[in-house]
KEKOL-221341 format. One record per residue: x, z, y of N, C-alpha, C in turn. Coordinates in nm, 2 decimals. Each point is the difference from the previous one (the first is absolute). Last residue first. Layout:
<<X Z Y> <X Z Y> <X Z Y>> ...
//
This chain:
<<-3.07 2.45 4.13> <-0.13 0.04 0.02> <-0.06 -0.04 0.16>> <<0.48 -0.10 -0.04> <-0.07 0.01 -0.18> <-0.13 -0.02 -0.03>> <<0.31 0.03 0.46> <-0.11 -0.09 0.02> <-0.03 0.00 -0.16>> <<0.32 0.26 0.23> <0.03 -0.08 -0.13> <-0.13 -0.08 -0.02>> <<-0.07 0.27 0.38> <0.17 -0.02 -0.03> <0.03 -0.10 -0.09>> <<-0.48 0.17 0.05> <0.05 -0.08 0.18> <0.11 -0.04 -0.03>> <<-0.14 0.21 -0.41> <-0.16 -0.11 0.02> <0.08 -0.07 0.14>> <<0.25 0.35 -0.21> <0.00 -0.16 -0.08> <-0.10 -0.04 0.07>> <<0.10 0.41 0.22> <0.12 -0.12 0.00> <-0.02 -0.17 -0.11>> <<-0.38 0.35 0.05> <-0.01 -0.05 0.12> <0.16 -0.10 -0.01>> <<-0.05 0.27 -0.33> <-0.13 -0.10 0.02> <0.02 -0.07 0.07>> <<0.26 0.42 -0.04> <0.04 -0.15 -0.08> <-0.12 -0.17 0.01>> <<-0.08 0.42 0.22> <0.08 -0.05 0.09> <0.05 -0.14 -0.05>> <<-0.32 0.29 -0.19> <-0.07 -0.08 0.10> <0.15 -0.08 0.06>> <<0.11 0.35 -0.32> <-0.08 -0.13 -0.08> <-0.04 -0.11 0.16>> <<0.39 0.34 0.12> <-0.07 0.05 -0.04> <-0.09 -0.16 -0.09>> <<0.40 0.07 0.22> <-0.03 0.13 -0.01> <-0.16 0.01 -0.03>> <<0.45 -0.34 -0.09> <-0.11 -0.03 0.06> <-0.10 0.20 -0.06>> <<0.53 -0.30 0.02> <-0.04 0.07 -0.06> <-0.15 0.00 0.07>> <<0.34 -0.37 -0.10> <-0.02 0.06 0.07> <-0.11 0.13 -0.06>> <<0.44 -0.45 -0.07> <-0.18 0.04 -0.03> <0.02 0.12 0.13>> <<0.30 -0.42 0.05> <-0.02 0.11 -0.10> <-0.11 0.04 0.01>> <<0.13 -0.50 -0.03> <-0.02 0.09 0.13> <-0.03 0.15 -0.07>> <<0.29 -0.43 -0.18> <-0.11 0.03 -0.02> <-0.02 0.13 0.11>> <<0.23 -0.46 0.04> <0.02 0.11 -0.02> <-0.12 0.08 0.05>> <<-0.04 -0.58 -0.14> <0.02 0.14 0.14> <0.05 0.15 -0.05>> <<0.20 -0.48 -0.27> <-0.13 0.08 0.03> <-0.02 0.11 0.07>> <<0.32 -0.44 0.04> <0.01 0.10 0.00> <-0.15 0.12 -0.07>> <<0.01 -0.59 0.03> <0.05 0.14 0.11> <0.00 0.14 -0.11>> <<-0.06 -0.60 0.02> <0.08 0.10 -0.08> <0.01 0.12 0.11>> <<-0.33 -0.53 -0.04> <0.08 0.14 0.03> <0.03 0.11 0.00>> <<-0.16 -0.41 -0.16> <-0.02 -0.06 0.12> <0.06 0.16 0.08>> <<0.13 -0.37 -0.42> <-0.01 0.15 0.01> <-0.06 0.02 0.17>> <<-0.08 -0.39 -0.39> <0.02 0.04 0.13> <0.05 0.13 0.02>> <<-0.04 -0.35 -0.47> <-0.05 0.12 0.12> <0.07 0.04 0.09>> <<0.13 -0.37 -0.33> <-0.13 0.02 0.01> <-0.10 0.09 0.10>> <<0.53 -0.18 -0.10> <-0.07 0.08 0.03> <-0.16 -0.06 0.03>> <<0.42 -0.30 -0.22> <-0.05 0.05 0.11> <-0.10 0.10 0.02>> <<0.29 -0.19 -0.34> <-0.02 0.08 0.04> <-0.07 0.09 0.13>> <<-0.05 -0.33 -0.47> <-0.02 0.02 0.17> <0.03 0.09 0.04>> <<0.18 -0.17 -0.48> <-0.10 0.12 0.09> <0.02 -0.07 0.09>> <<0.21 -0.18 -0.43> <-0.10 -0.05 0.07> <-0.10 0.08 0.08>> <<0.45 0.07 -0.20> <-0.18 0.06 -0.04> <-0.08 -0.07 0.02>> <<0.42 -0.07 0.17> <0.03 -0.02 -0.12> <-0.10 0.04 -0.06>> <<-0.04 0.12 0.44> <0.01 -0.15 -0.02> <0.01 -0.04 -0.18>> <<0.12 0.45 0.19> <-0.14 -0.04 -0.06> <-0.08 -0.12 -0.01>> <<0.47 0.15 -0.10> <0.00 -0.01 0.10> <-0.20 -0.07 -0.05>> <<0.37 0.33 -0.25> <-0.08 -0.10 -0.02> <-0.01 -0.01 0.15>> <<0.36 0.29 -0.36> <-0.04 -0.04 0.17> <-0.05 -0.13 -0.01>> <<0.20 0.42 -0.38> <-0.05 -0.21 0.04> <-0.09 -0.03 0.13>> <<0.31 0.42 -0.23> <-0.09 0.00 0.08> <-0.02 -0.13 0.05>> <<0.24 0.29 -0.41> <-0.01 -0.10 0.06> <-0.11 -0.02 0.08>> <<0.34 0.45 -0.15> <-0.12 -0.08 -0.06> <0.00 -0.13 0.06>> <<0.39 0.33 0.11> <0.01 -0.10 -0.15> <-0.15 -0.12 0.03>> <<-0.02 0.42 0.29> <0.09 -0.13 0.03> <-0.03 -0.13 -0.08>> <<-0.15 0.45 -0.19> <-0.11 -0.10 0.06> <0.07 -0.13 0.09>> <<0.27 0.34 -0.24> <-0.02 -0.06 -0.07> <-0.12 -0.14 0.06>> <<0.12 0.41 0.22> <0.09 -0.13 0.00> <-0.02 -0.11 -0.07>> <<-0.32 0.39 0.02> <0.05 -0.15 0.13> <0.07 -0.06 -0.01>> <<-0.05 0.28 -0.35> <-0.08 -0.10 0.00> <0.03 -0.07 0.19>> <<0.22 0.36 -0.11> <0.07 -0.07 -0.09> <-0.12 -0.13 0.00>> <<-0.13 0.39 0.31> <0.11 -0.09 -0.01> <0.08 -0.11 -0.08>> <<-0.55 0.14 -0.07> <0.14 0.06 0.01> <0.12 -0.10 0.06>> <<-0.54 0.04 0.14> <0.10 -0.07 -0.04> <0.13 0.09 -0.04>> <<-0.50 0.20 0.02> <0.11 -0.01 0.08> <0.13 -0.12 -0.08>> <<-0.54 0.01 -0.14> <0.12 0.04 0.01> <0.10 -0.04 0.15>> <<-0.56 0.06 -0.03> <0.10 -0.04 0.01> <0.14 0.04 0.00>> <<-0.51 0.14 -0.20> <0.10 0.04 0.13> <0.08 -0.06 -0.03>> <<-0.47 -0.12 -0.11> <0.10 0.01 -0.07> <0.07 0.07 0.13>> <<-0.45 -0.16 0.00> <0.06 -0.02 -0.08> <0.09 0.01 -0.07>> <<-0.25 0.08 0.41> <-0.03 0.14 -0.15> <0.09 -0.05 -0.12>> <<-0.12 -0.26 0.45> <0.13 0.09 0.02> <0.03 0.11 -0.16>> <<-0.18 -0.50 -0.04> <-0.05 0.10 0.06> <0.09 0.10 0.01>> <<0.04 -0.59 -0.09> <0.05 0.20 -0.05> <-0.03 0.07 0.12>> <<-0.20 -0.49 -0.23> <0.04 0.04 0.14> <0.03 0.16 -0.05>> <<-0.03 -0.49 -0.29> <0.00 0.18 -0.01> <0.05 0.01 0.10>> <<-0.15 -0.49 -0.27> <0.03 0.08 0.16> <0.01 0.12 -0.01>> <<0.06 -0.35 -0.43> <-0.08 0.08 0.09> <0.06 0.04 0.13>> <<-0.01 -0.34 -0.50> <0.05 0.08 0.14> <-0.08 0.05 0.06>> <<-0.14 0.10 -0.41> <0.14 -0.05 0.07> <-0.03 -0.16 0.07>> <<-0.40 0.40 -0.07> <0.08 -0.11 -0.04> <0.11 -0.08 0.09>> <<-0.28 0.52 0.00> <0.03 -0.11 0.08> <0.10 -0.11 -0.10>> <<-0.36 0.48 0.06> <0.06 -0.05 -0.11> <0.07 -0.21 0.05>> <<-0.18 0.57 0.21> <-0.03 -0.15 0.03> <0.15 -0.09 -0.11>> <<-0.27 0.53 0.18> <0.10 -0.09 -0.10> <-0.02 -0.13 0.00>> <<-0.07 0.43 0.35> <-0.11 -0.07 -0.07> <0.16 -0.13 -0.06>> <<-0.11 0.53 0.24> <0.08 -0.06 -0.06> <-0.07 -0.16 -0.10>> <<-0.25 0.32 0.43> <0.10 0.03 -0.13> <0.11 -0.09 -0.02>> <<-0.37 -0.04 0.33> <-0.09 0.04 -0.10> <0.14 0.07 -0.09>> <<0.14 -0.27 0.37> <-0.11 0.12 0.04> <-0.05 0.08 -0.06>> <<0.41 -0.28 -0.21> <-0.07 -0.01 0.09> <-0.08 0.11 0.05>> <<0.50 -0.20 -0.25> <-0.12 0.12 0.07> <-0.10 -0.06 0.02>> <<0.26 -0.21 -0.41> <0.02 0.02 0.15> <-0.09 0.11 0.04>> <<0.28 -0.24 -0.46> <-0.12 0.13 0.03> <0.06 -0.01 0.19>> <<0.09 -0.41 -0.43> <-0.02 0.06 0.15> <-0.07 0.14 0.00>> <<0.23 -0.41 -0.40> <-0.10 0.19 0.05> <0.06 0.07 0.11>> <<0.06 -0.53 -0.25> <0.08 0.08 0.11> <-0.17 0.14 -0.02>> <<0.16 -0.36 -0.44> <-0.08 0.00 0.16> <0.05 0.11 0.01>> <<0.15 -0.17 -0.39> <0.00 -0.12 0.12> <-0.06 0.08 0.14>> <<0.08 0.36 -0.32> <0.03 -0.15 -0.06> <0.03 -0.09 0.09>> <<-0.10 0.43 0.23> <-0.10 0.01 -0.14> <0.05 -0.18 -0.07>> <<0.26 0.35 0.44> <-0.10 -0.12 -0.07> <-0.04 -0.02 -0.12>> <<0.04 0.29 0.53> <0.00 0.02 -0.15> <-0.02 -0.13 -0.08>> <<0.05 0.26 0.54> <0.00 -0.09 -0.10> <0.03 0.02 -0.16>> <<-0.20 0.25 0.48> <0.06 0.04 -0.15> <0.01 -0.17 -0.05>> <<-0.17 0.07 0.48> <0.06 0.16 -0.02> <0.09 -0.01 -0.11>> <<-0.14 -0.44 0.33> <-0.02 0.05 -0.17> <0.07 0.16 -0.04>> <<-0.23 -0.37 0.37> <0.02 0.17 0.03> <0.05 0.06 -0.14>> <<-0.20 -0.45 -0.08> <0.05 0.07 0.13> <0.01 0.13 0.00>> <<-0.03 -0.47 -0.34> <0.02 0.18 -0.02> <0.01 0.06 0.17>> <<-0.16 -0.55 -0.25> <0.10 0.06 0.08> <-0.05 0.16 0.01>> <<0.01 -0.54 -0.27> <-0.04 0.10 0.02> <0.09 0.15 0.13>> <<-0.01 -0.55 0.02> <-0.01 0.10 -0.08> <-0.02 0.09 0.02>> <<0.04 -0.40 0.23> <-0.08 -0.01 -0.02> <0.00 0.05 -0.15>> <<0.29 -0.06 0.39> <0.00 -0.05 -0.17> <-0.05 -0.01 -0.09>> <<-0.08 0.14 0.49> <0.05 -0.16 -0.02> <0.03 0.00 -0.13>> <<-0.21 0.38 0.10> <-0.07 -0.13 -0.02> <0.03 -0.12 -0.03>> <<0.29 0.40 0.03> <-0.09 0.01 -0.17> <-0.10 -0.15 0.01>> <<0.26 0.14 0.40> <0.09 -0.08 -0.10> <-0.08 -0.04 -0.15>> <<-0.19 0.22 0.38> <0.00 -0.13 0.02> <0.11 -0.05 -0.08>> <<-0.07 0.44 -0.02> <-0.11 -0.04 -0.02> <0.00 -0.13 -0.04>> <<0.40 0.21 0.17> <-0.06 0.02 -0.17> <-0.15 -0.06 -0.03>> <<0.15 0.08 0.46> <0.08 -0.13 -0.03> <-0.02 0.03 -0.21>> <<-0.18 0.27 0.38> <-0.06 -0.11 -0.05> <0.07 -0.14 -0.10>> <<0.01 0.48 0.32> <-0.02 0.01 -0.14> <-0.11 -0.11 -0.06>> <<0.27 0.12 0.50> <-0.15 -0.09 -0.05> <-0.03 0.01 -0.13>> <<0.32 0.29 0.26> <-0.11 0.03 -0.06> <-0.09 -0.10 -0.06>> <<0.45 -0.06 0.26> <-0.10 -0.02 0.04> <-0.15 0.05 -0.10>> <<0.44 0.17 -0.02> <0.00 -0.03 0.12> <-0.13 -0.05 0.07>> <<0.11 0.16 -0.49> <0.00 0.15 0.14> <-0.02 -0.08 0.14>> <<-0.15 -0.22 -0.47> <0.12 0.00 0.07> <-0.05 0.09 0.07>> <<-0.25 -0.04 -0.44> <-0.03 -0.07 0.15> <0.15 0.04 0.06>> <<-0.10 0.04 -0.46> <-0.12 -0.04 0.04> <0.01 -0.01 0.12>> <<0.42 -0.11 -0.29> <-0.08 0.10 0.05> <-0.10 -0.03 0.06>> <<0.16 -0.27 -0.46> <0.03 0.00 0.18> <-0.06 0.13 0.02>> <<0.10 -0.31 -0.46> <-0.05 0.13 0.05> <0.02 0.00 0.13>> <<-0.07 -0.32 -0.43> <0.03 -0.04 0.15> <-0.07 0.17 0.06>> <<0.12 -0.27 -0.49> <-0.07 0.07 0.08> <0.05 0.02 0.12>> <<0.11 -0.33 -0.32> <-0.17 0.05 -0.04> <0.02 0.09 0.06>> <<0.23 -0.44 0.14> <-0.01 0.17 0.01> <-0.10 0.06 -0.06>> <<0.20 -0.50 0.09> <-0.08 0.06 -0.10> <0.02 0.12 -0.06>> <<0.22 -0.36 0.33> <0.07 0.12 -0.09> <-0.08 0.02 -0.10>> <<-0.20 -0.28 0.32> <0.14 -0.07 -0.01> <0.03 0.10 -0.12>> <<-0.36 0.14 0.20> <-0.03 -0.15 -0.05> <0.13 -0.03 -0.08>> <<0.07 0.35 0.28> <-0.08 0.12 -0.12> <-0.03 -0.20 -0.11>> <<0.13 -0.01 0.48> <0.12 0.05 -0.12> <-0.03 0.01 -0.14>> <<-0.34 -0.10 0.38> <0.09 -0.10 -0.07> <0.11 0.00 -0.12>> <<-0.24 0.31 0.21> <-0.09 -0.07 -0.07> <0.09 -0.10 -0.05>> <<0.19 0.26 0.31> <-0.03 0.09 -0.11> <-0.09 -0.09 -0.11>> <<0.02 -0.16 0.47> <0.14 0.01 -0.03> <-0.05 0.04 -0.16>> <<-0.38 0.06 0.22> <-0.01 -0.16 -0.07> <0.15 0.00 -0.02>> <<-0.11 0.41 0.18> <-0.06 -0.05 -0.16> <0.01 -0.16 -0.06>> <<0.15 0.13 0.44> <0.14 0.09 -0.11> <-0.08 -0.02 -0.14>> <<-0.22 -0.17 0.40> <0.09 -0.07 -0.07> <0.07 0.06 -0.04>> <<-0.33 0.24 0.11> <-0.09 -0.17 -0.10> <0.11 -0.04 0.02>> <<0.08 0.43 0.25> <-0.01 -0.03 -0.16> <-0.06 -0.08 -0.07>> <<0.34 -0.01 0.41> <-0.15 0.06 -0.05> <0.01 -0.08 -0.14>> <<0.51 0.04 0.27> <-0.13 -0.08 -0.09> <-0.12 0.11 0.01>> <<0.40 -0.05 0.31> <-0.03 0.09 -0.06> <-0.16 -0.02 -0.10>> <<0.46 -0.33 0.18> <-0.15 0.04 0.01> <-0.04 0.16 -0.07>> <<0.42 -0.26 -0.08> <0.00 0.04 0.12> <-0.12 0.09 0.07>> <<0.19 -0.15 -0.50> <-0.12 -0.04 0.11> <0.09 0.08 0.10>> <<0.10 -0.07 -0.58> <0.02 0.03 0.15> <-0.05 -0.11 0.12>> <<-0.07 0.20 -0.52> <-0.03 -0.09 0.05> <0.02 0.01 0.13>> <<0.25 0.22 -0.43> <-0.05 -0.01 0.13> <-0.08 -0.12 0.08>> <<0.08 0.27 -0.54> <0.00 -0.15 0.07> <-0.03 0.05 0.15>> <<0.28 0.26 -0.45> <-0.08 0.02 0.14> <-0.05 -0.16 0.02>> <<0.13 0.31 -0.50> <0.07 -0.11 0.11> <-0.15 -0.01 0.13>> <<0.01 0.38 -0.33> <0.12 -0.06 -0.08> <0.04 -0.14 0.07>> <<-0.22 0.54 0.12> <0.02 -0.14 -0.05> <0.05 -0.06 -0.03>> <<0.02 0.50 0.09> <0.01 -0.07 -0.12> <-0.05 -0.18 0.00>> <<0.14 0.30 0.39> <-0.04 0.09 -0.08> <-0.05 0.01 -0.13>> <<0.26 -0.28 0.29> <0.05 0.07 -0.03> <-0.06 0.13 -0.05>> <<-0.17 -0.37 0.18> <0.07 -0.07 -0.14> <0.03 0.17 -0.05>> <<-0.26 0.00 0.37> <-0.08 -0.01 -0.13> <0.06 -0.02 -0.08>> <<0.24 0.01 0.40> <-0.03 0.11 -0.03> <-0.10 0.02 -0.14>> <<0.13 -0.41 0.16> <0.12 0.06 -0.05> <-0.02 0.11 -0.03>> <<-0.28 -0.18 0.26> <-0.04 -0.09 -0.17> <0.07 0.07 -0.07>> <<-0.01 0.08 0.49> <-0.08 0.08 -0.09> <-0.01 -0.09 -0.12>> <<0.32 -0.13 0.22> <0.04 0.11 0.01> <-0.11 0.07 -0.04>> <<-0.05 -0.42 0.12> <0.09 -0.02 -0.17> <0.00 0.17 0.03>> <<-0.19 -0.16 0.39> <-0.08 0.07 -0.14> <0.07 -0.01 -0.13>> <<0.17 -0.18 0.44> <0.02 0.09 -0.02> <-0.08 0.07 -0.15>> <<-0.01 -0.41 0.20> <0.09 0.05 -0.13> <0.04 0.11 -0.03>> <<-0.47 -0.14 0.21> <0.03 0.01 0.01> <0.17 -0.02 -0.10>> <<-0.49 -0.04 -0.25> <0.04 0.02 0.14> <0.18 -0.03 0.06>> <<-0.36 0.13 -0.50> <-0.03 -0.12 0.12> <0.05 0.08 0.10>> <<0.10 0.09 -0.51> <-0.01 0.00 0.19> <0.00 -0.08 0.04>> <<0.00 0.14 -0.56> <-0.03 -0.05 0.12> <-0.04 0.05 0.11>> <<0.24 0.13 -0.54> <-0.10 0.04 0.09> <0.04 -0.10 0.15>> <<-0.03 0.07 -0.60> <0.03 -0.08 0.14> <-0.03 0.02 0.13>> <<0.07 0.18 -0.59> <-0.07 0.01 0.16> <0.10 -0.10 0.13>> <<-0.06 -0.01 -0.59> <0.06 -0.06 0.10> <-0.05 0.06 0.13>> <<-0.19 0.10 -0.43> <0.16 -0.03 -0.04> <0.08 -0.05 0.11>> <<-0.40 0.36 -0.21> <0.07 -0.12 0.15> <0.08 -0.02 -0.04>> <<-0.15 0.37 -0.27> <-0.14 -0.13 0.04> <0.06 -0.11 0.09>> <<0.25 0.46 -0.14> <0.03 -0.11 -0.05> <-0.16 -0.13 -0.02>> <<0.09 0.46 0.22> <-0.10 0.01 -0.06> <0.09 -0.15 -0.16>> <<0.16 -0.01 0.43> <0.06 0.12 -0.08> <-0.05 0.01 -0.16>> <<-0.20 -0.31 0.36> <0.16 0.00 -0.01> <0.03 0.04 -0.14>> <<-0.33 0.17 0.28> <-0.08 -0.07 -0.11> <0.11 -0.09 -0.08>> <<0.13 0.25 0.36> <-0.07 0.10 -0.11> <-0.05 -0.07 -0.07>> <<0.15 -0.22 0.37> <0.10 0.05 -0.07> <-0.05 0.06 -0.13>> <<-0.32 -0.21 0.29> <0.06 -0.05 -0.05> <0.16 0.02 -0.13>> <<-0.21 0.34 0.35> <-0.11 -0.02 -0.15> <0.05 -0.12 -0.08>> <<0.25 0.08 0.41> <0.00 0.12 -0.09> <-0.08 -0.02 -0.15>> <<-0.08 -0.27 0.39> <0.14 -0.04 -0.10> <0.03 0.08 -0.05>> <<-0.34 0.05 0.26> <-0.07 -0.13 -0.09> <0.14 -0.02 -0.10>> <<0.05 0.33 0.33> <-0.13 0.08 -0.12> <-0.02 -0.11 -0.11>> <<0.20 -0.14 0.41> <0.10 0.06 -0.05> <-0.01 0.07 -0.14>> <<-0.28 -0.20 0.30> <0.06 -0.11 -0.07> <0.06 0.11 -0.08>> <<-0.23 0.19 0.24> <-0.08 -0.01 -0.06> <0.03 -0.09 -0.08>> <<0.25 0.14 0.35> <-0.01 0.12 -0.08> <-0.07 -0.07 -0.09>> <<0.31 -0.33 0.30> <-0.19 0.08 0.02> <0.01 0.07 -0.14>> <<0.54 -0.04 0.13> <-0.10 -0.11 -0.03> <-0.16 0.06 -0.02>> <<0.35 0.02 0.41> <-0.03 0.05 -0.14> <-0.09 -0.04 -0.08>> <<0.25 0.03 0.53> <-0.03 -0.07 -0.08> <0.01 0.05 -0.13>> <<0.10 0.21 0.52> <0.03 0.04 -0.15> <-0.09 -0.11 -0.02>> <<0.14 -0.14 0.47> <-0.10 0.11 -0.12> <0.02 -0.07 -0.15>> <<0.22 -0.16 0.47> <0.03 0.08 -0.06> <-0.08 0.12 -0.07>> <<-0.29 -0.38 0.16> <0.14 0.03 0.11> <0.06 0.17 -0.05>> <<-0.43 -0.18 -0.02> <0.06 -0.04 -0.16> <0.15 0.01 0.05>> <<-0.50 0.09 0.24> <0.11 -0.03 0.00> <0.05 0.04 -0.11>> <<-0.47 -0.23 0.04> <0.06 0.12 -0.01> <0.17 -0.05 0.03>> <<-0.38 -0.24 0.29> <0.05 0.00 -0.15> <0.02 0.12 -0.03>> <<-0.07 -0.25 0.43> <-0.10 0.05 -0.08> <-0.02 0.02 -0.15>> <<0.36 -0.10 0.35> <-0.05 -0.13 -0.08> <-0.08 0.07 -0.10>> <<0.13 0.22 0.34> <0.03 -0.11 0.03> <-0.07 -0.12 -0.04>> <<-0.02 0.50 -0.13> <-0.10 -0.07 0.11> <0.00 -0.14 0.04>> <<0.20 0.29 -0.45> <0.03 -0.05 0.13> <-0.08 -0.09 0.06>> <<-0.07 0.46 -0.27> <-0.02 -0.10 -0.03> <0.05 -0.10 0.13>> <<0.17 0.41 -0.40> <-0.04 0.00 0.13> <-0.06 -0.18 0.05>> <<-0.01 0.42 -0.44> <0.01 -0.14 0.03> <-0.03 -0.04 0.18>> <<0.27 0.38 -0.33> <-0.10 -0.01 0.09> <-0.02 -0.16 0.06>> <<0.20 0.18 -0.51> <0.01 -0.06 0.14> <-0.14 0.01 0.03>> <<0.06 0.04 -0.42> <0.03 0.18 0.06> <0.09 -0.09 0.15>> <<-0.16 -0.29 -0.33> <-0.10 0.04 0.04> <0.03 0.12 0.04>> <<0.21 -0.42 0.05> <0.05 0.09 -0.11> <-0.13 0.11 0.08>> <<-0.05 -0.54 0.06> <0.10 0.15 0.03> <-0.07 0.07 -0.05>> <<0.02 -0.45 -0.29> <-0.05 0.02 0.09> <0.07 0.15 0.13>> <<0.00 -0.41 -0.47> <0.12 0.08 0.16> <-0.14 0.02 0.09>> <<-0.16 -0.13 -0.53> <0.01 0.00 0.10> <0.12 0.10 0.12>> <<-0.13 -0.21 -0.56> <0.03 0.11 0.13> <0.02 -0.07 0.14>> <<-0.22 -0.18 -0.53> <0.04 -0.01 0.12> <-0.01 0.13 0.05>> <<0.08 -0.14 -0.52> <-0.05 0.13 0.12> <0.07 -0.05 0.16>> <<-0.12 -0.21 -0.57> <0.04 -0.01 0.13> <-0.03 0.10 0.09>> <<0.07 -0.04 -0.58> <-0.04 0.03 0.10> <0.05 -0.06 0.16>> <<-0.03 -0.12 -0.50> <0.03 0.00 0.07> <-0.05 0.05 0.08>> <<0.04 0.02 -0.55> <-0.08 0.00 0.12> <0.09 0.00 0.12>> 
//
């Protein structure tokens, strides 16, 4: 079995994110970079199923910058076994990182395909969705427990109600929930060793992607600081602050 685990470069989530007004963006000007926690859960589990002896090959993909070989290297080095970079300039959305990923999966023939359920930067927790369409298989979100029974994949995810099982044919999509696993620390003797690995650099032309952006951003701020509370002497008073103050009631 093969597995693929796209990661994502995104900042390191024990950064304060500041945002530059200029060019209505976030600033990226000397900040920590790491790879999104929920990738990182996606390559942990990859490993474990590794172990397990079920995989015989993990692969893991980026879309972006060259700087991102530095979060591939960090997955090599915690047990993958070779990197593909698809390098951009762009900071892709997620209908063309699914249609990048779609393609790979056509060409290679991954029966499974783990990713984290959404990136820390932009939260759109969509690019798993739209990969399961365009392949038009089956797909796991939020997956707390993998497990597999012969040919097919055993999902346990959360939902509202509990725990609900979902029985999935290869290939598949599996988005990793935070419950799924704690992520190893890389040892030293594996970084080095991660150097060694091989990292194949695609240009998304060689995909046949457009890269051109689909969505607008129309603009990036700061969220207001929150205002402290206050104390209130008596029921009429609190009334009177939600019904004229906080306008609730």
């Amino acid at each position: 079995m093969k597995i693929l685990v796209p990661v994502k470069r995104v900042v390191d989530y024990n950064v304060k994110i500041r945002v530059d007004k200029d060019t209505n963006s976030v600033d990226l000007n000397n900040i920590k970079m790491s790879m999104n926690p929920f990738d990182e859960i996606a390559v942990e589990e990859a490993i474990r199923i590794k172990e397990k002896g079920q995989c015989d090959e993990i692969v893991v993909v980026s879309l972006g910058p060259e700087q991102s070989k530095e979060t591939i290297r960090n997955a090599l080095a915690m047990g993958a076994d070779r990197g593909i970079l698809i390098k951009t300039e762009h900071s892709p959305e997620p209908l063309i990182v699914a249609k990048a990923l779609a393609k790979l999966v056509q060409q290679d023939n991954y029966d499974l395909i783990i990713l984290g359920k959404q990136s820390i930067d932009d939260d759109c927790n969509q690019t798993g969705q739209m990969l399961s369409a365009l392949l038009n298989c089956s797909v796991g979100t939020y997956a707390s427990k993998i497990d597999f029974d012969n040919d097919s994949i055993i999902i346990t995810r959360e939902i509202d109600g509990g725990l609900q099982t979902l029985k999935l044919s290869k290939p598949s999509v599996v988005t990793a929930d935070l419950r799924l696993n704690v992520p190893r620390y890389a040892s030293l003797p594996n970084i080095m060793k991660a150097k060694q690995k091989t990292i194949d650099e695609l240009d998304p032309q060689d995909l046949g992607i457009d890269m051109n952006p689909k969505l607008v951003i129309k603009k990036v701020e700061e969220p207001p600081k929150r205002i402290g509370g206050g104390k209130v002497e008596s029921i009429e008073e609190l009334i009177d602050k939600l019904k004229n103050e906080a306008g609730v009631i």
